[in-house]
C-alpha positions, 0 to 999 in steps of 0.5 A: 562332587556335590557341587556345579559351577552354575550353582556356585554361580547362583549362590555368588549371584545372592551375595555382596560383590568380593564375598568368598566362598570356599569349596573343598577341590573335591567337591566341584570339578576342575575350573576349565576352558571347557566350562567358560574359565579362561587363565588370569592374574590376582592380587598374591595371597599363596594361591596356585593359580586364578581363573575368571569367568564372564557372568552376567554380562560384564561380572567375572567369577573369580576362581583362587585355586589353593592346594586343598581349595578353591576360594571364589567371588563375583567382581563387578567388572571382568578384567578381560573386558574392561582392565580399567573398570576393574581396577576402579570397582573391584580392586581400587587398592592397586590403582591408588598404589599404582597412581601414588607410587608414580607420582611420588616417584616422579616428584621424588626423583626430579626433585633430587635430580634438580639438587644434585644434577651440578654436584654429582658425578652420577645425577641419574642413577642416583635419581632414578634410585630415590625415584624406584625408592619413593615410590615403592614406598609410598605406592605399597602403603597406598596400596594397604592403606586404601585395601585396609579402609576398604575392608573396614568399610565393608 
């Protein structure tokens, strides 16, 4: 093992916020409660498990686990912590998906629910379709939208 979690630790210090580094799994020991790693959630990417832990007071060292290695960065606000700040600083894509698929679900299904609440035999469950389909739709193009920009800008 030529590595230590502290010395990835001092290397993600150097770097941007979300700036990965990857690391064979043979070259550093298993993330574990031990070393301070407590079990936590991350956006999908086909990885088998994601761990977290507090650095620098209220920073989060976010551990991908894949099946050969470990992808990790430094968000800005540990999720733990501060769920809200998370989302403002380290991952604005999902809170901008999240707002947008409410908004537009609502607005979509009162909306159709105003037309047909005299004419159709089932209002409801037909609004409530147009409202899990709107924003579904618009919530996940708000979501690539907003993480494509942020990609290109960074």
């Amino acid at each position: 093992m030529n590595y230590s979690w502290n010395r990835i630790k001092s290397r993600l210090d150097e770097m941007d916020y979300h700036k990965s580094i990857a690391i064979k799994k043979s070259a550093v020991p298993l993330p574990s409660i031990y070393d301070g790693f407590k079990e936590s959630i991350g956006e999908p990417e086909s990885q088998i498990r994601d761990v977290r832990k507090r650095i620098n007071g209220t920073e989060s060292m976010h551990v991908k686990e894949y099946h050969d290695h470990y992808e990790v960065h430094r968000d800005q606000v540990d999720p733990s912590y501060d769920p809200i700040g998370h989302l403002i600083e380290d991952s604005p894509e999902v809170l901008a998906g999240l707002a947008a698929a409410i908004i537009s679900g609502y607005g979509s299904g009162k909306a159709h629910y105003d037309n047909v609440k005299y004419t159709s035999e089932h209002p409801l469950l037909e609004s409530a379709i147009v409202t899990v389909a709107s924003g579904a739709g618009v919530g996940t193009l708000t979501y690539f939208g907003v993480k494509l920009l942020r990609e290109l800008l960074e």
